[in-house]
Gaussian input, Z-matrix of N, CA and C with variables (Angstrom, degrees):
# hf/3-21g

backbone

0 1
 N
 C     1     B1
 C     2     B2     1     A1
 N     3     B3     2     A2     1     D1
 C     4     B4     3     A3     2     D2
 C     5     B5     4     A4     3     D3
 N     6     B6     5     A5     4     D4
 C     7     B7     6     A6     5     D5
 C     8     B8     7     A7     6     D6
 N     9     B9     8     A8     7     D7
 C    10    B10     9     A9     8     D8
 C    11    B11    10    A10     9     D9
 N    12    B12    11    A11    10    D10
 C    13    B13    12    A12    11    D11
 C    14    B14    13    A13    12    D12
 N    15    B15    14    A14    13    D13
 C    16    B16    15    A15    14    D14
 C    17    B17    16    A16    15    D15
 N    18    B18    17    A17    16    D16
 C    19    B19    18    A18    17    D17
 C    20    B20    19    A19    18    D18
 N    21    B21    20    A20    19    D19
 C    22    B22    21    A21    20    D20
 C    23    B23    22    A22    21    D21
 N    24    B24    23    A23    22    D22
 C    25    B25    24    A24    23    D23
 C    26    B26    25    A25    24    D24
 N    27    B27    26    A26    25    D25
 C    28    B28    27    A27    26    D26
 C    29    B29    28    A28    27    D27
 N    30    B30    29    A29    28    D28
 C    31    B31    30    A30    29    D29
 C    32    B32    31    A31    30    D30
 N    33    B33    32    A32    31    D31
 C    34    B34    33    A33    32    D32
 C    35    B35    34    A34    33    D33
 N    36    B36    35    A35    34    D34
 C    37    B37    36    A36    35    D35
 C    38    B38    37    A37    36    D36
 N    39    B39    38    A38    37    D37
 C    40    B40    39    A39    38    D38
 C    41    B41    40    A40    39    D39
 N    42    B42    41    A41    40    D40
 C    43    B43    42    A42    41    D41
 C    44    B44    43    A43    42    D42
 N    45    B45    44    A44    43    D43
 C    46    B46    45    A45    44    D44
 C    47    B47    46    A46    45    D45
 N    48    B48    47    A47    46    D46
 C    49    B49    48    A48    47    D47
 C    50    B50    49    A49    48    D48
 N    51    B51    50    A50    49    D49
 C    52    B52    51    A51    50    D50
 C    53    B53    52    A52    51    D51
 N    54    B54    53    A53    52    D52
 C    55    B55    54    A54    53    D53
 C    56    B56    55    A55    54    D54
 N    57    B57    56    A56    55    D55
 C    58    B58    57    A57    56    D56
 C    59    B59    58    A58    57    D57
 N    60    B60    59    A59    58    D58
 C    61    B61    60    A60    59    D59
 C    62    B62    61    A61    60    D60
 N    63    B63    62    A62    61    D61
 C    64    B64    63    A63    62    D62
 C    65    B65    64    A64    63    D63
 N    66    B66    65    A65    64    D64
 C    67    B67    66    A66    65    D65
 C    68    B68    67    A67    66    D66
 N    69    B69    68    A68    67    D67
 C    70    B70    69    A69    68    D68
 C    71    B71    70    A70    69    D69
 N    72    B72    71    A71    70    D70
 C    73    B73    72    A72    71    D71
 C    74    B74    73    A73    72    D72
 N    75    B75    74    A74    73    D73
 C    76    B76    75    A75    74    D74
 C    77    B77    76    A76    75    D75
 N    78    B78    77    A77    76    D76
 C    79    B79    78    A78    77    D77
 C    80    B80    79    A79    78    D78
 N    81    B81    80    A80    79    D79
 C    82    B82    81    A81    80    D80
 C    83    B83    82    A82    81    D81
 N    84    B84    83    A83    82    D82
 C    85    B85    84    A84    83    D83
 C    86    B86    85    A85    84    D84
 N    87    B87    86    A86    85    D85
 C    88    B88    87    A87    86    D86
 C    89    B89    88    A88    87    D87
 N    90    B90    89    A89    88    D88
 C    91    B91    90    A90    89    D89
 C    92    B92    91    A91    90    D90
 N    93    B93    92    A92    91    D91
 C    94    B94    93    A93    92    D92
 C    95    B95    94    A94    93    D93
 N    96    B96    95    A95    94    D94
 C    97    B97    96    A96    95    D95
 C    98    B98    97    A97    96    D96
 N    99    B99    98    A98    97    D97
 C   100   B100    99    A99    98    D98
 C   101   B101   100   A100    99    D99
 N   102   B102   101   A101   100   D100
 C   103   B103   102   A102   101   D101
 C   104   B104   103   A103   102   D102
 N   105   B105   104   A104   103   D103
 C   106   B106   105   A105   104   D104
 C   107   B107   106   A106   105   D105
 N   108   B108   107   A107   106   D106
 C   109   B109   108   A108   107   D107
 C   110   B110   109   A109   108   D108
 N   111   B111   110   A110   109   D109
 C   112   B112   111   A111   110   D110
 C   113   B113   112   A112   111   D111
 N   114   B114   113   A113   112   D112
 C   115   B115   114   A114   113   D113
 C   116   B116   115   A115   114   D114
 N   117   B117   116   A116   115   D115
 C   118   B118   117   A117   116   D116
 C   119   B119   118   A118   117   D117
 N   120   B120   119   A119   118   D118
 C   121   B121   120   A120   119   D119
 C   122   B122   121   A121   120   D120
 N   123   B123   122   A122   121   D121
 C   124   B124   123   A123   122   D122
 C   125   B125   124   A124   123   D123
 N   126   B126   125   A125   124   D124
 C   127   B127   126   A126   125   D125
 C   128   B128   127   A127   126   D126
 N   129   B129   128   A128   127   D127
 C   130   B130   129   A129   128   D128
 C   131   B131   130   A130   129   D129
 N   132   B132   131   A131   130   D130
 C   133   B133   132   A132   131   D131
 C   134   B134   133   A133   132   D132
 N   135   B135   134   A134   133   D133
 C   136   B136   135   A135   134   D134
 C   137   B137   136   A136   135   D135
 N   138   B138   137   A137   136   D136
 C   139   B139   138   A138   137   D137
 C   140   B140   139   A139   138   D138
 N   141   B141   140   A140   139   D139
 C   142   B142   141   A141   140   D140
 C   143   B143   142   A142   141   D141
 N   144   B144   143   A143   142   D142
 C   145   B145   144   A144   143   D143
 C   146   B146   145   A145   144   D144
 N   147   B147   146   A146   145   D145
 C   148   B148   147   A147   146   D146
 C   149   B149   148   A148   147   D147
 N   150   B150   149   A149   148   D148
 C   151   B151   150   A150   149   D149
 C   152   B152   151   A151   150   D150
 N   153   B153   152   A152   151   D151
 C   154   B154   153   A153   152   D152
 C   155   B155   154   A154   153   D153
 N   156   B156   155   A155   154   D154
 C   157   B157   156   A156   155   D155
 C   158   B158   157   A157   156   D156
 N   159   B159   158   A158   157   D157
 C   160   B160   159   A159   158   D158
 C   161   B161   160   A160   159   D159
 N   162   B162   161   A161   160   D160
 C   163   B163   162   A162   161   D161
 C   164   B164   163   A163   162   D162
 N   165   B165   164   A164   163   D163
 C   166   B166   165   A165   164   D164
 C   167   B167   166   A166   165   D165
 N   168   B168   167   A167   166   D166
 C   169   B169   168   A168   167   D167
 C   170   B170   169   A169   168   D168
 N   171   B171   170   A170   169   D169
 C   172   B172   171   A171   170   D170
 C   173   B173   172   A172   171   D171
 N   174   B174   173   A173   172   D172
 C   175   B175   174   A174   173   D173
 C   176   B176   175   A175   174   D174
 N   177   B177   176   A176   175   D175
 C   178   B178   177   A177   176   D176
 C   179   B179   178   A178   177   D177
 N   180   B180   179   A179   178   D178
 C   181   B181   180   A180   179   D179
 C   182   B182   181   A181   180   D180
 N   183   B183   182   A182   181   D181
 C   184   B184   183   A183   182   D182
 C   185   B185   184   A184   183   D183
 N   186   B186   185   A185   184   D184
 C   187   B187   186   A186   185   D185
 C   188   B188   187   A187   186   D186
 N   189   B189   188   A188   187   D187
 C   190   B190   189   A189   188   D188
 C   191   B191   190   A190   189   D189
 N   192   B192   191   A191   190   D190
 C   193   B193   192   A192   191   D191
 C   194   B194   193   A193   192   D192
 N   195   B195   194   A194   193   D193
 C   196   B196   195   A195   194   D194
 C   197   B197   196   A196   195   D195
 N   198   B198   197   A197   196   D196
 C   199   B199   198   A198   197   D197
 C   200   B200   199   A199   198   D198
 N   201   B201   200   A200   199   D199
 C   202   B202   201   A201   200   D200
 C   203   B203   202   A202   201   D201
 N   204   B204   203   A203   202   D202
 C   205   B205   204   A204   203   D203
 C   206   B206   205   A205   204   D204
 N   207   B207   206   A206   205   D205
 C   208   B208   207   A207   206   D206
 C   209   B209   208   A208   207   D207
 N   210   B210   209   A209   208   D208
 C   211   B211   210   A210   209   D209
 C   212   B212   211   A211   210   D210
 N   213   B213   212   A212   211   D211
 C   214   B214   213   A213   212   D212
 C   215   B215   214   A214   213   D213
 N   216   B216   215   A215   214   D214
 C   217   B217   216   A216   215   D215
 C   218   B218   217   A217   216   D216
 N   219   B219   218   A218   217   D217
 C   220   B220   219   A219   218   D218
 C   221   B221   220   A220   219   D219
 N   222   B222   221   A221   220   D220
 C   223   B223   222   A222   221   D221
 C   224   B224   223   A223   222   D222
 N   225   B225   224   A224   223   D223
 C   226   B226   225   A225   224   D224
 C   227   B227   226   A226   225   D225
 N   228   B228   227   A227   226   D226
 C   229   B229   228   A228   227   D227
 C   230   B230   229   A229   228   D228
 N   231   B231   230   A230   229   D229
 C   232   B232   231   A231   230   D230
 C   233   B233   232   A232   231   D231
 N   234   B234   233   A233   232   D232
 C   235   B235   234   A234   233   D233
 C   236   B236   235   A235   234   D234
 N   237   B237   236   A236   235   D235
 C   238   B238   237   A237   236   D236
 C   239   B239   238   A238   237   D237
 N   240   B240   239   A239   238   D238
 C   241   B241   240   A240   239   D239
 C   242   B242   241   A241   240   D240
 N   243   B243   242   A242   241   D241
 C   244   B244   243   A243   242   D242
 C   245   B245   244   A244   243   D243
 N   246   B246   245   A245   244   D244
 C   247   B247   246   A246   245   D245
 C   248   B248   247   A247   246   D246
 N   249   B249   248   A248   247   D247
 C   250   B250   249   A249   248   D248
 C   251   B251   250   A250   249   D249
 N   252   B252   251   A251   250   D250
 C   253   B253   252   A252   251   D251
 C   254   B254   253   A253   252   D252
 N   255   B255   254   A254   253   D253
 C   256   B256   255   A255   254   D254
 C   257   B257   256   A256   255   D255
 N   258   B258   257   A257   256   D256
 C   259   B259   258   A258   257   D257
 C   260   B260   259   A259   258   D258
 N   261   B261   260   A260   259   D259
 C   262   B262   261   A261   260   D260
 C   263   B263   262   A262   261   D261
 N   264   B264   263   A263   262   D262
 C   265   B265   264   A264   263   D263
 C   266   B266   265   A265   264   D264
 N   267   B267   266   A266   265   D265
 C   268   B268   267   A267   266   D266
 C   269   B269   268   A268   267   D267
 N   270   B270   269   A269   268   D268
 C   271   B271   270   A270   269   D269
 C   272   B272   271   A271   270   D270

   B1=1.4481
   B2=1.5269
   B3=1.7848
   B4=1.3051
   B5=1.0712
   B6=1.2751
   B7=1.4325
   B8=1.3205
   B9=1.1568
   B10=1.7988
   B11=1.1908
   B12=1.3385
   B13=1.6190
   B14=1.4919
   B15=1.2210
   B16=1.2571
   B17=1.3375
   B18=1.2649
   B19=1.6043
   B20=1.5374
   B21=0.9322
   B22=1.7970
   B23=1.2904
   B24=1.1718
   B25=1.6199
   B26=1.8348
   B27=1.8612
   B28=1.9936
   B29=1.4566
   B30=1.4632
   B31=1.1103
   B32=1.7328
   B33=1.4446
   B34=1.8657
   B35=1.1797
   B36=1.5358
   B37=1.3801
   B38=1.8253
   B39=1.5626
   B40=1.5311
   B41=1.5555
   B42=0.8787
   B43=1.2300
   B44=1.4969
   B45=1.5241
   B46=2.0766
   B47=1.6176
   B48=1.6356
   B49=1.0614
   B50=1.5113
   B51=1.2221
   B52=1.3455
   B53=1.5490
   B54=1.3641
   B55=1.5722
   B56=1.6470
   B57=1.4849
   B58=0.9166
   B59=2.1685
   B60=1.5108
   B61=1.6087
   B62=0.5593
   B63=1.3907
   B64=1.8923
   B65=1.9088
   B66=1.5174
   B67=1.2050
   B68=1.6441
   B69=1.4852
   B70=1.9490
   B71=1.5500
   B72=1.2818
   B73=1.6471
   B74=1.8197
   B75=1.6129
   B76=1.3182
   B77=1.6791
   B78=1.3399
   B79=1.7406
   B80=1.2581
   B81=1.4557
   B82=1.3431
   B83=1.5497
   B84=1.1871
   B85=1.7974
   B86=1.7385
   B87=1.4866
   B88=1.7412
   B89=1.1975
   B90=1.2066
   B91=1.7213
   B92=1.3910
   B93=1.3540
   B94=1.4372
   B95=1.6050
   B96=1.1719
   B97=1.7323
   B98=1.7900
   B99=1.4987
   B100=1.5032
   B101=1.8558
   B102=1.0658
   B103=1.3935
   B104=1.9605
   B105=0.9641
   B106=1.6347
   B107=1.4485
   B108=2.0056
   B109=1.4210
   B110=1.5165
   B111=0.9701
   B112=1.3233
   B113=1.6923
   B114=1.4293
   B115=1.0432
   B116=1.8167
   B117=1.4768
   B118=1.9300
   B119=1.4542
   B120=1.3574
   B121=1.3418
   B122=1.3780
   B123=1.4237
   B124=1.9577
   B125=1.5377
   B126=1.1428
   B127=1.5354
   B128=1.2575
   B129=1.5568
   B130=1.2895
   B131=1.3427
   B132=1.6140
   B133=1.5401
   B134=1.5990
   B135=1.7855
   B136=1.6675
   B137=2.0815
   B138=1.4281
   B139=1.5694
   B140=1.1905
   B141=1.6115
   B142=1.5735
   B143=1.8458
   B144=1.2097
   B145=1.1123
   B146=1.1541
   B147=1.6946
   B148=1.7723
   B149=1.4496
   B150=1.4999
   B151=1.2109
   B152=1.8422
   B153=1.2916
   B154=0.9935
   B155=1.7681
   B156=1.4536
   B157=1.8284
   B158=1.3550
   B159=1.8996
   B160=1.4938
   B161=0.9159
   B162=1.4435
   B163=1.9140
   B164=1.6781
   B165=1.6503
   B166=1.4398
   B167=1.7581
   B168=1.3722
   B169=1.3759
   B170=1.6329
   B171=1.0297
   B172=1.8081
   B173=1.9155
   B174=1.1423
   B175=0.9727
   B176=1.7392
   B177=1.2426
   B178=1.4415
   B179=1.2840
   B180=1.8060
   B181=0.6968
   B182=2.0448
   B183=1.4636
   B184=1.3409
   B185=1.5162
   B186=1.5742
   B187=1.1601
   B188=1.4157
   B189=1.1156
   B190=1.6041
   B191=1.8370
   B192=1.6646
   B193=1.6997
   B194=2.0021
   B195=1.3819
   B196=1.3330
   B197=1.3565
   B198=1.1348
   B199=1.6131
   B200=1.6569
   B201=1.0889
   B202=1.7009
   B203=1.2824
   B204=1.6160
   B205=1.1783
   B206=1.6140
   B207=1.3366
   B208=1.4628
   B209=1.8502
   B210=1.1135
   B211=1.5862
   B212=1.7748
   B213=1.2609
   B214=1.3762
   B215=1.5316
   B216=1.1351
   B217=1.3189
   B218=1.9650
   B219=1.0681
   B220=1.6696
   B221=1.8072
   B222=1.2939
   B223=1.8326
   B224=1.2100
   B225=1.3238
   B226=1.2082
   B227=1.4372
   B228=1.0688
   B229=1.5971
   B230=1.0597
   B231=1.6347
   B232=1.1778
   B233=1.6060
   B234=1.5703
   B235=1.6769
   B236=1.6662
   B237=0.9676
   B238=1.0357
   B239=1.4946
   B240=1.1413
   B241=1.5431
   B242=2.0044
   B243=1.2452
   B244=1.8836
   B245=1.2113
   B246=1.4516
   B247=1.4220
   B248=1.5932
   B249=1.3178
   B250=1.8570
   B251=1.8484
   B252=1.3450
   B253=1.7710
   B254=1.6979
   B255=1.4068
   B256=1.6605
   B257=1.9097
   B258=1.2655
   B259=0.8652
   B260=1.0278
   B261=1.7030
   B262=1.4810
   B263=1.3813
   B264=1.1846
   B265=1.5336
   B266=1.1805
   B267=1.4673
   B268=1.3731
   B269=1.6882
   B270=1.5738
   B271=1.7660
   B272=1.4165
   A1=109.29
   A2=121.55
   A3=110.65
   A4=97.83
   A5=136.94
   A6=156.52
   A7=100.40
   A8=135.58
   A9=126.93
   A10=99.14
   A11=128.50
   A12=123.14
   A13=113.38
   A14=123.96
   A15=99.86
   A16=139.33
   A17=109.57
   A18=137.55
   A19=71.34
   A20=137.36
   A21=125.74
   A22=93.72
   A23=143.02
   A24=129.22
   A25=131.33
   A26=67.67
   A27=74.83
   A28=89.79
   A29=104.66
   A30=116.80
   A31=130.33
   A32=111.41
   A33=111.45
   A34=110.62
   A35=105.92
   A36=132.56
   A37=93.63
   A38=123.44
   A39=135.46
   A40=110.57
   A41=144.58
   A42=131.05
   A43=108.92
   A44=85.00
   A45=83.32
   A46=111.54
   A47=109.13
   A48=97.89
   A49=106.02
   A50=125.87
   A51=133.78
   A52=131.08
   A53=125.94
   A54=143.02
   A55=81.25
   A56=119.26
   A57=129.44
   A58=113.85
   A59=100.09
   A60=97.68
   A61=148.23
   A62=125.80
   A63=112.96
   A64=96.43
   A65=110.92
   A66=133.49
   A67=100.04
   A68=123.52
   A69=125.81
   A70=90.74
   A71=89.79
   A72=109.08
   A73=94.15
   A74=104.94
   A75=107.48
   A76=124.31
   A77=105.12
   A78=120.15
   A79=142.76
   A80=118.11
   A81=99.03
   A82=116.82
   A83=104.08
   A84=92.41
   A85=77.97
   A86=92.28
   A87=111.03
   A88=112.73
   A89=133.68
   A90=136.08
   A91=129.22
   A92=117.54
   A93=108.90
   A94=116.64
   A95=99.16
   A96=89.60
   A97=102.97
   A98=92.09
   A99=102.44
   A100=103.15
   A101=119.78
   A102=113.98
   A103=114.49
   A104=96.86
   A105=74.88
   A106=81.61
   A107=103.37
   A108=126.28
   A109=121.77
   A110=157.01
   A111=151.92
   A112=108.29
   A113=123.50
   A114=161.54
   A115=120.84
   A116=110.20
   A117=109.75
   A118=96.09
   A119=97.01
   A120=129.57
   A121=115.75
   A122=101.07
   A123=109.46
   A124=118.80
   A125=114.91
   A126=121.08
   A127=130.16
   A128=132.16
   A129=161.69
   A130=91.39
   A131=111.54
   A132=137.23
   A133=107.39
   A134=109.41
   A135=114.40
   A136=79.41
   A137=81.66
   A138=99.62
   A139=121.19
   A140=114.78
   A141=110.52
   A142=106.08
   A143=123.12
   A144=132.10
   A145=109.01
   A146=112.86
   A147=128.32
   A148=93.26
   A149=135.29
   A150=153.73
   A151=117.44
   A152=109.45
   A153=96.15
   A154=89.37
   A155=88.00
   A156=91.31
   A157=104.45
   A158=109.55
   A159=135.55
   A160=111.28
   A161=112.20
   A162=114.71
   A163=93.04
   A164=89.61
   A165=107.58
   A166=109.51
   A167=115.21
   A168=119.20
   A169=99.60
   A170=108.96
   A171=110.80
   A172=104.18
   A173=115.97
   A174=124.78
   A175=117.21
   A176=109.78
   A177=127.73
   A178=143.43
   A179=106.01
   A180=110.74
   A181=104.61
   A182=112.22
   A183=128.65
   A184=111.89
   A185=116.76
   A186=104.09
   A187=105.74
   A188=141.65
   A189=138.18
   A190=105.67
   A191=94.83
   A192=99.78
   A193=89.37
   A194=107.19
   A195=114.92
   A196=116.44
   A197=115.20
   A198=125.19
   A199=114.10
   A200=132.27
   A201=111.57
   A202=100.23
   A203=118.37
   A204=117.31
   A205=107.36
   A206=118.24
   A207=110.47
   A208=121.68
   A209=125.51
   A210=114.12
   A211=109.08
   A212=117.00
   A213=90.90
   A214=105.82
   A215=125.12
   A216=122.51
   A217=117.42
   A218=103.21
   A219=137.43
   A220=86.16
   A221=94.38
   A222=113.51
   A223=114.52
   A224=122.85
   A225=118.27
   A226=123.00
   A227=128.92
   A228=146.40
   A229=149.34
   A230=112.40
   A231=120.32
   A232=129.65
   A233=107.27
   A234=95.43
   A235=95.39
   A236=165.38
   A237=163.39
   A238=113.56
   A239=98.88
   A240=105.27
   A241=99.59
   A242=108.36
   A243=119.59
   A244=101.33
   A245=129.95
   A246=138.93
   A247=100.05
   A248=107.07
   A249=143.51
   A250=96.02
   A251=115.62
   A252=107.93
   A253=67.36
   A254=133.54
   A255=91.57
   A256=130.90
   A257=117.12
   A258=117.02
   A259=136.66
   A260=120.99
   A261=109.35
   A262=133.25
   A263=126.40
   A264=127.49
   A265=119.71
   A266=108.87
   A267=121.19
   A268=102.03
   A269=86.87
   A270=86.04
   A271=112.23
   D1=167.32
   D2=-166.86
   D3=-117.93
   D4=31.31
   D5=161.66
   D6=-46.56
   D7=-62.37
   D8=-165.12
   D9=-72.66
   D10=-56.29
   D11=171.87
   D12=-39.96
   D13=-67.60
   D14=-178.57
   D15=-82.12
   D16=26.22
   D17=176.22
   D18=-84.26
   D19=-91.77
   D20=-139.60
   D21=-58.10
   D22=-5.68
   D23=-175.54
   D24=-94.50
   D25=-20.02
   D26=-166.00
   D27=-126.68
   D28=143.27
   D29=169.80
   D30=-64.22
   D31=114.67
   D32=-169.00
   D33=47.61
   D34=49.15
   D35=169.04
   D36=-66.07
   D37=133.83
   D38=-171.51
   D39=-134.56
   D40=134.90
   D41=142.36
   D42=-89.60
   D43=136.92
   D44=174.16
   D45=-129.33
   D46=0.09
   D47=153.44
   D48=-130.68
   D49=137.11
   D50=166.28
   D51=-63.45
   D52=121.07
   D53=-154.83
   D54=-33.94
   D55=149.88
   D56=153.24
   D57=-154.51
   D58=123.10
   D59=158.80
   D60=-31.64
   D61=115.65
   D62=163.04
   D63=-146.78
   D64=161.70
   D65=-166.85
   D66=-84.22
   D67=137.86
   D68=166.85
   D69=-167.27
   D70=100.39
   D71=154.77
   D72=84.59
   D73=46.09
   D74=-179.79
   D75=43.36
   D76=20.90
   D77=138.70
   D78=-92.49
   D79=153.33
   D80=171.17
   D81=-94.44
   D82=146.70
   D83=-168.24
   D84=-126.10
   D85=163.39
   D86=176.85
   D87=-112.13
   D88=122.58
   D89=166.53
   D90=-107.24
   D91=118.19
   D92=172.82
   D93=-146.39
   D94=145.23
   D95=179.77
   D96=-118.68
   D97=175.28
   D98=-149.03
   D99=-158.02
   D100=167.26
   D101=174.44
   D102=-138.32
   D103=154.73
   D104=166.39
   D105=-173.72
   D106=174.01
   D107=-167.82
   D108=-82.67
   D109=79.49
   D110=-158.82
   D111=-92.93
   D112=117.67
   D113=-167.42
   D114=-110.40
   D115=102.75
   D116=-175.66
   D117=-153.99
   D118=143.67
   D119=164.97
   D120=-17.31
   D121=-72.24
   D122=167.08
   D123=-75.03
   D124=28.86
   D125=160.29
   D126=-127.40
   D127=102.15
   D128=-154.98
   D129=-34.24
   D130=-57.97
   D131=-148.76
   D132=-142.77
   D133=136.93
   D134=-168.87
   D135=-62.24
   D136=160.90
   D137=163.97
   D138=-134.50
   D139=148.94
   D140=-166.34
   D141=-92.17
   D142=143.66
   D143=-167.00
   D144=-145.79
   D145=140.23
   D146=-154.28
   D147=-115.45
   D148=147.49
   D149=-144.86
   D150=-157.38
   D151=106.11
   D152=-168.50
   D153=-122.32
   D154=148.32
   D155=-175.43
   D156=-131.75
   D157=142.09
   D158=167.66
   D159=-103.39
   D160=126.86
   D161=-179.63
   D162=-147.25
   D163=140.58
   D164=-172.89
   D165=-153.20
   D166=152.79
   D167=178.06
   D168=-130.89
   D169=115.20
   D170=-173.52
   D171=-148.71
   D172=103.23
   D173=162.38
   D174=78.81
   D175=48.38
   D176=-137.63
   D177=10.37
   D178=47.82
   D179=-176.13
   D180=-138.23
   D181=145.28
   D182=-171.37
   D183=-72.75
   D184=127.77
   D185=-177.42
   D186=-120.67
   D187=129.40
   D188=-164.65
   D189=-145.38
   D190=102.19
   D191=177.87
   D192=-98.86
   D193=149.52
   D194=153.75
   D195=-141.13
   D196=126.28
   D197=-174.53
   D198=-95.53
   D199=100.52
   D200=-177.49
   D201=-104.73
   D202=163.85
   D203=158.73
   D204=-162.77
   D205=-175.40
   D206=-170.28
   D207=-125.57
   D208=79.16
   D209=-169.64
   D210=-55.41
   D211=-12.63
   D212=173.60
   D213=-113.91
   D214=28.03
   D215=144.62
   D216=-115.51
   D217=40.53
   D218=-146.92
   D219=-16.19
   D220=74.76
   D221=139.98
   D222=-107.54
   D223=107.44
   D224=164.06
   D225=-132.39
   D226=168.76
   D227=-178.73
   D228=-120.19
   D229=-1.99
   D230=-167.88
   D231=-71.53
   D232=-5.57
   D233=162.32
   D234=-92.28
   D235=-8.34
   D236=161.40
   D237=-57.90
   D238=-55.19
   D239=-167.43
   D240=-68.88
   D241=-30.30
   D242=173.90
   D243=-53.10
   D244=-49.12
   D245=-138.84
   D246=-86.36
   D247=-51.02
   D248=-176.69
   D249=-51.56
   D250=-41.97
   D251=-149.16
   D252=-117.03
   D253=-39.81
   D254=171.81
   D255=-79.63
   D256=7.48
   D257=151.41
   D258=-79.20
   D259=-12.08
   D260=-174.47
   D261=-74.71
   D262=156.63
   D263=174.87
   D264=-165.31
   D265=130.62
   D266=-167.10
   D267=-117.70
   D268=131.03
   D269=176.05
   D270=-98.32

């Protein structure tokens, strides 16, 4: 997983949930979510931001979805993001 890598990238980069399996389109895909601080120019104040990660190995090739979004800047996504990972399919 690219979890340790991007611990050096993002600031109080966390995982808070740990990679876990599950089967879509008779793969195994990896899921984990994570949080970390996101920091810009046009922002008064760092903001905390939730991270959810897709990891897959299908046909030798790497598949990596990441969804971010922010509850305390109440952007969020989560029927979207349901809709997104039940559509996928890899042939």
């Amino acid at each position: 997983m690219s979890a340790k890598g991007t611990s050096n990238i993002l600031r109080d980069f966390t995982v808070v949930k740990e990679p876990k399996p599950f089967q879509l389109s008779e793969i195994t895909f990896y899921e984990y979510e994570a949080h970390y601080v996101f920091e810009h120019a046009d922002l008064t104040h760092p903001l905390k931001v939730e991270l959810i990660s897709l990891k897959a190995l299908h046909n030798g090739f790497y598949y990596d979805f990441n969804f971010h979004q922010s509850s305390a800047q109440n952007q969020t996504a989560e029927l979207e993001y349901k809709r997104f990972k039940e559509s996928i399919r890899l042939i």
